[in-house]
Each structure stands twice: as structure tokens, then as C-alpha cells.
N, C-alpha and C positions, 0 to 999 in steps of 0.2 A: 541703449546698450545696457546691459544687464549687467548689474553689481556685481564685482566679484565675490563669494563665498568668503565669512571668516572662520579663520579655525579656533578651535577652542580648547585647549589643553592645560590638563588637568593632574594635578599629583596626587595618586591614590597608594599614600601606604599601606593602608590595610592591604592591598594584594601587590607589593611591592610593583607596581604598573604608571604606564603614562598613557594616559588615555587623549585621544584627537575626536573630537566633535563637529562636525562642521552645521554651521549658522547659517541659514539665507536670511541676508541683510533686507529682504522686503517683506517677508513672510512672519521670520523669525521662528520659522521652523528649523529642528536640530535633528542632526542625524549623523550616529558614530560610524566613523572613518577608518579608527586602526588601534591598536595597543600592542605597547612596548613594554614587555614583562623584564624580568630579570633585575629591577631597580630597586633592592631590597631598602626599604626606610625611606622613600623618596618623597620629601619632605616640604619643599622649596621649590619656584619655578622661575627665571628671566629670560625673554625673550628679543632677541637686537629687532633692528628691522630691516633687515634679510630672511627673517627666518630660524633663525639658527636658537635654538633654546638650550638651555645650561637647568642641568636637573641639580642641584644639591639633596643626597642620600646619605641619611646616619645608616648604613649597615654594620653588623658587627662585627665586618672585618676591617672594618675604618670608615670615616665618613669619607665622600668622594661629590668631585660636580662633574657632573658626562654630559657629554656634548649632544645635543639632539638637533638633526639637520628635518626643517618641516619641509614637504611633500607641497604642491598647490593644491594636490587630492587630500591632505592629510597625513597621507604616508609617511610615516619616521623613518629616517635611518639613523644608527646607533654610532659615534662616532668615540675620539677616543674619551678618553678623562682625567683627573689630576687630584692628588690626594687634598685633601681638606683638613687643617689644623684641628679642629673640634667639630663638634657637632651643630649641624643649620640649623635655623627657623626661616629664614628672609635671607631673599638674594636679591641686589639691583645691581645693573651694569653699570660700569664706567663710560659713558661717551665719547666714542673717541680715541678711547684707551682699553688694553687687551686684560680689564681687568673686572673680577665682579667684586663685591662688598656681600659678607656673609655673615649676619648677625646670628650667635648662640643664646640661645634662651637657656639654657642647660649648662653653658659653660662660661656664661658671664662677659661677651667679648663682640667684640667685631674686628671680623679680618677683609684686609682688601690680597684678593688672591688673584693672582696668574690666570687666564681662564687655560683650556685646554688647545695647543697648537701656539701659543703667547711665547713670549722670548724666553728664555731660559737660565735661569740662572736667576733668576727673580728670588728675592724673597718677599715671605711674607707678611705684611706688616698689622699690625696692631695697632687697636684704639682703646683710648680710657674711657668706655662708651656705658659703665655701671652696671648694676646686677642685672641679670635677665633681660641680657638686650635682645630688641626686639624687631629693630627694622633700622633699615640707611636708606637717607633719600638724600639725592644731589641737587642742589639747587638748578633751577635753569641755566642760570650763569655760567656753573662750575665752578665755582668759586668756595664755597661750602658743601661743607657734608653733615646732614641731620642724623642724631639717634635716638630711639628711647630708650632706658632705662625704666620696665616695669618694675624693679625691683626695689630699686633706688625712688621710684616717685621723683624722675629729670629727662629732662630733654637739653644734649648738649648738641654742641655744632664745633667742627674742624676745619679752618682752612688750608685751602686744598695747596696754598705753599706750603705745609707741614708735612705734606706725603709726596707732593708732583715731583718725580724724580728721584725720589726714596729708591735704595737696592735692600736697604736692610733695614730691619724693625729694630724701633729706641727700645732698650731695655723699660717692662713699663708699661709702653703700651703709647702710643703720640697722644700730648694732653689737648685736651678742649680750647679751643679760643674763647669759649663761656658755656653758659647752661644755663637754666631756667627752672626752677623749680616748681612741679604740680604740687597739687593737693595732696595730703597726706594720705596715701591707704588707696589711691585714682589708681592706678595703675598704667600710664602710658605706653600702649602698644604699638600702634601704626601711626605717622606723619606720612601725610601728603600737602604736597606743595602746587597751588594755580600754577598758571603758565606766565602769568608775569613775573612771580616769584617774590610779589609783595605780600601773602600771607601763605600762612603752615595752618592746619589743619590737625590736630590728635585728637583719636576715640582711645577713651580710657577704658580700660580691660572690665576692673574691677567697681569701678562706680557708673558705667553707662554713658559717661556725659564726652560730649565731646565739646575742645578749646580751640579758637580760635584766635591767631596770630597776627598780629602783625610785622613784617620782617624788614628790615635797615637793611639794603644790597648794600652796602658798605662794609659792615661789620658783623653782618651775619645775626646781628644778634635779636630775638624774637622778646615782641611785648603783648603780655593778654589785653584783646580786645573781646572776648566773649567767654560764657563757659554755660553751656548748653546744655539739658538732659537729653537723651535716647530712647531710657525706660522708666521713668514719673510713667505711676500710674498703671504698671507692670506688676507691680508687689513682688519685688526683687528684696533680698536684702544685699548687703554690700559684699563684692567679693572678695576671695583669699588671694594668695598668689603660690601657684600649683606648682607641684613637682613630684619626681619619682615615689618618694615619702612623705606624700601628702596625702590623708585621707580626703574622699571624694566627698566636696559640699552637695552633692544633691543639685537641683535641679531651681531652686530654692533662692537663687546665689547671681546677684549679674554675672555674666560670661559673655562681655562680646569682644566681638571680633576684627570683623574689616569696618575699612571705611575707604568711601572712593567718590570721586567727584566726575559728574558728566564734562567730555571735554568742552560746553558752550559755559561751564559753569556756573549753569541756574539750578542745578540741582545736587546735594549731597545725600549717600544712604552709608548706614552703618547695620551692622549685622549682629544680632543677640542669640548668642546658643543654646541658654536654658531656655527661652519663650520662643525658641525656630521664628524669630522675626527679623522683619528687616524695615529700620528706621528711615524715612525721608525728610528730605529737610529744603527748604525752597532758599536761593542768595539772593539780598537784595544788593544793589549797586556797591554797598560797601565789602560785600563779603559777608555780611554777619547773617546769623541761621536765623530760619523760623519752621520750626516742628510741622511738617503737615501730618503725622501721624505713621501706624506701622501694617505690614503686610505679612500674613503667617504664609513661614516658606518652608524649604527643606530643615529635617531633624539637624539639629547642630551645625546652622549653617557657617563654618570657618573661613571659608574663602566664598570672595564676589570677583566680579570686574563688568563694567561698561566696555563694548562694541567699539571700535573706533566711528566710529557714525556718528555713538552716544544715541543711537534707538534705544537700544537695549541693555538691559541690566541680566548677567546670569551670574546666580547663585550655586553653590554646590554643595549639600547635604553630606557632610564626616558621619552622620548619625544614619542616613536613608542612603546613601549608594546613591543617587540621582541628582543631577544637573537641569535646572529650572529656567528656561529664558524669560523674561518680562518685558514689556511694550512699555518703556517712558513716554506717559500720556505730557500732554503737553501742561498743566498742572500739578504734574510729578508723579502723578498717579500710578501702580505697577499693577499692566492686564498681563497673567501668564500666556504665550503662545504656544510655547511647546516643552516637552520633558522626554530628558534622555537617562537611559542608566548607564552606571559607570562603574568601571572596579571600585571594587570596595574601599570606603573611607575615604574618598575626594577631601583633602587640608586646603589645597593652593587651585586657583584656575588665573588664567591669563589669554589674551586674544593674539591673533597677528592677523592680518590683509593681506594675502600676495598683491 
């Protein structure tokens, strides 16, 4: 029986669009399916699995998260939406619960919001999640809820008795059950969490290196067990931490991005946007990394994600308009199999399986 096709969808602000790509899981051949215009500043992407994806868009006549119902062809249809406290970077869903988590880079915060068709009368609540937050990840359990704070140089966590049943936001913002402190000047971006949910995972923005966790399912609370380079060896210097009023370091400067783990978890890649590379890294039994080296990819690669298969690793180029699939050789290795173009300025990609 022949695999079903994955789809591939992609947030291209630069032409305020959602682009569907679909994947053959054997070949890893790609080939575009549909776009969904009208989605000015779309920014941010989560997917349930049914289908149903949640665009988070900073447009200028408000930020908004719109419902996008997937096609098995790829096909979008435009569904309704719901206005958004401040402006995205990262959206993860709540499991379970009619709600997404919407980290601001730009306005310092994380909100757990209503999705769109969700009960009414909800509000919205608020996290003390530090400057330029930058992503929420939920423990397997549900029990915790992960943030970074690039701004701040932390990574705090919230138990999920602190909002489960919330109507209304604490003046404030809901405090941390604890936090962690990085490196000075690292900049932590993105946490991903294994599926047992005994270690966290952060690629730092600003220094390259990615740390490894070990995680207490009790108490939520994370202890360094590794702190790993991405680009030794790169001739990067160390980076800033970017905004509206921030002159451009050049090209000069680490800048990465994602990070994401195959789901058999032998393998982890992170994504560098001045060097258009992508980091691989092999787990041994403990979890802990070892470097096998880097792959030159799409210009500015901002967003990745792994296949649910975990064949394939796709990349999406913010700098070259094009989406890149790779073959996870079985020593980590990345052979491209196919490339597709895409509105302009791909930030965010993400998969789903009918």
C-alpha cells in the first residue's frame, strides 16, 4: 500500500501567503499544491492532527490567528479567526484543550489564547515568560509549560495548575514555577522536548550552541547536562539580539534558528542563517550530542521540521523563496531529493499526514 502523501505548509510573509507542498514519503519528491493569499505578516504556524492549522499574523491592522482547515490534496480552506493580544513569533497547541500558546518576540510575552470556534468568553492569559520570548513547548505530560526568554538569557517553566481552568489573566502575567538560567549574551530561542519528556533541548540564537537538559517530571525543573557548539569553526562572531532599531550585524554574526529532533531520536539538526547551514548532531543512549558536522542549505534558513516518518528533514530558505527536502541517511548524513519554490520569505514550515 502506498504511503500517504505529507503536506508541507509553510508561512511566507514576505507575500503575506500560506503555501501547501506536498511530499512523497518514498521518493521525497515535492510538489506545490495550493496558496492561501490574503494573510498579511503571517508569521507563525501550528498544526492539530486533524488537519486543521492556526496561522498567527502580525498585520497592521492587528495581529490575528486564522484557522486553516488542510485539504488530503493540500487544498486550504480559509476558516474564521480571532484577534491576538500582541504580536507572534511561535505558536504551539494545547492538547486537548481549545487553546494555542503565542510567544512575542517583539512584545515581551506569552499568551495562551482561545483558538478560533473555542468557548467564548475566555480570556486571555499571560505569562512571566521575559524579554523576547521566543517559543512554548508543553511537556508530554502536560504538566509544564517551557519558555525562552532570548532577551533575558532564561528558560522558565509554568505549571499547568497555574492556568488549567484560568477565565481570567493575573495582573502580571502567571509567575514561573522556576527558571534556569543560560549563558550570558546565548540567547535562547527554541526548546524542544523527547517524547519521554526526560530531557529539553535549546539552540541558542546568539552564540550557536545548543544545551542539553535533563528534566525532573515532578517539578518540572531542568539541570544542564551538556552545552554543545553548532558553529566552532564557522568564524562567526557572537550574536546581538535584533529588533526594529537595531542596526543590521551583517552576515558576520551567529544567527541561528531552529532546532528539531528525528522522532526515533538518534538524530538532532539546528539551522544557522548567516552560514545558510544546517547543523547535525548524532544521540547517544543518554541523550547527550555529538557534532557530525554541517550541510549548506537554503539563504537564511529560519524554519525546518522532520517528516513524521523522520525520513526527511525540509528546510525553508526566508532569504531564497525555496523549500529543500533531505534524505536522513542513516548516519545522519542530509542527501537533498527535491526543491520547491515558494512565496516569498518562508519564517515557519511544519508537516501533517492525512
Amino acid at each position: 500500500m502506498t504511503p500517504q502523501p505529507t503536506l508541507v505548509v509553510l508561512a511566507c510573509p514576505g507575500a503575506g501567503a500560506v503555501d501547501v507542498v506536498v511530499l512523497d514519503p518514498e521518493t521525497g519528491q515535492l510538489e506545490p499544491a495550493s496558496r492561501t493569499e490574503g494573510l498579511e505578516g503571517v508569521a507563525a504556524l501550528a498544526i492539530d492532527a486533524h488537519g486543521t492549522a492556526y496561522a498567527g499574523c502580525n498585520s497592521p491592522q492587528g495581529p490575528l490567528l486564522v484557522e486553516l482547515s488542510l485539504g488530503r490534496d493540500g487544498v486550504v480552506a480559509q476558516g474564521t479567526s480571532v484577534d491576538l493580544p500582541v504580536t507572534t513569533c511561535f505558536l504551539s497547541l494545547e492538547p486537548g484543550h481549545p487553546h494555542v500558546f503565542s510567544a512575542s518576540y517583539g512584545d515581551h510575552r506569552l499568551d495562551r489564547v482561545t483558538i478560533p470556534g473555542g468557548p467564548h468568553g475566555e480570556r486571555i492569559l499571560t505569562f512571566d515568560s521575559g524579554r523576547n520570548s521566543h517559543c512554548a513547548a508543553l511537556s508530554p505530560d502536560g504538566k509544564f509549560l517551557y519558555a525562552t526568554s532570548l532577551g533575558d538569557d532564561r528558560v522558565s517553566w509554568f505549571s499547568a495548575d497555574s492556568f488549567a481552568g484560568q477565565s481570567e489573566a493575573d495582573d502580571g502575567g502567571i509567575a514561573p514555577a522556576g527558571q534556569v538560567a543560560a549563558e550570558t549574551g546565548s540567547g535562547p530561542r527554541y526548546l524542544r522536548l523527547n517524547a519521554a519528556g526526560d530531557r529539553a533541548y535549546v539552540v541558542h540564537e546568539l552564540s550557536g550552541e545548543v544545551a542539553v537538559y535533563g528534566r525532573d517530571a515532578q517539578t518540572g525543573g531542568l539541570e544542564l547536562r551538556q552545552r554543545i557548539s553548532a558553529v566552532e569553526g564557522l568564524g562567526l562572531k557572537p550574536g546581538v539580539v535584533r529588533g526594529a532599531d537595531t542596526p543590521d550585524p551583517g552576515n558576520e554574526v551567529v544567527w541561528a534558528a531552529d532546532l528539531r529532533l528525528t522522532p526515533d531520536e538518534r538524530f538532532l539538526f539546528t539551522t544557522e542563517r548567516s552560514t545558510s547551514t544546517v547543523a547535525g548532531f548524532a544521540l547517544d543512549s543518554e541523550g547527550s550530542l555529538d557534532f557530525l558536522g554541517w550541510t549548506p542549505t537554503e539563504t537564511q534558513p529560519c524554519g525546518s521540521v522532520i517528516d513524521p516518518s523522520g525520513q526527511f528533514l525540509l528546510v525553508c530558505g526566508e532569504g531564497s523563496s525555496y523549500v529543500t527536502a533531505y534524505r536522513i541517511g542513516d548516519d545522519g548524513s542530509l542527501t537533498a531529493t527535491s526543491r520547491a519554490e515558494t512565496s516569498r520569505g518562508p519564517v515557519a514550515v511544519e508537516c501533517w499526514r492525512p
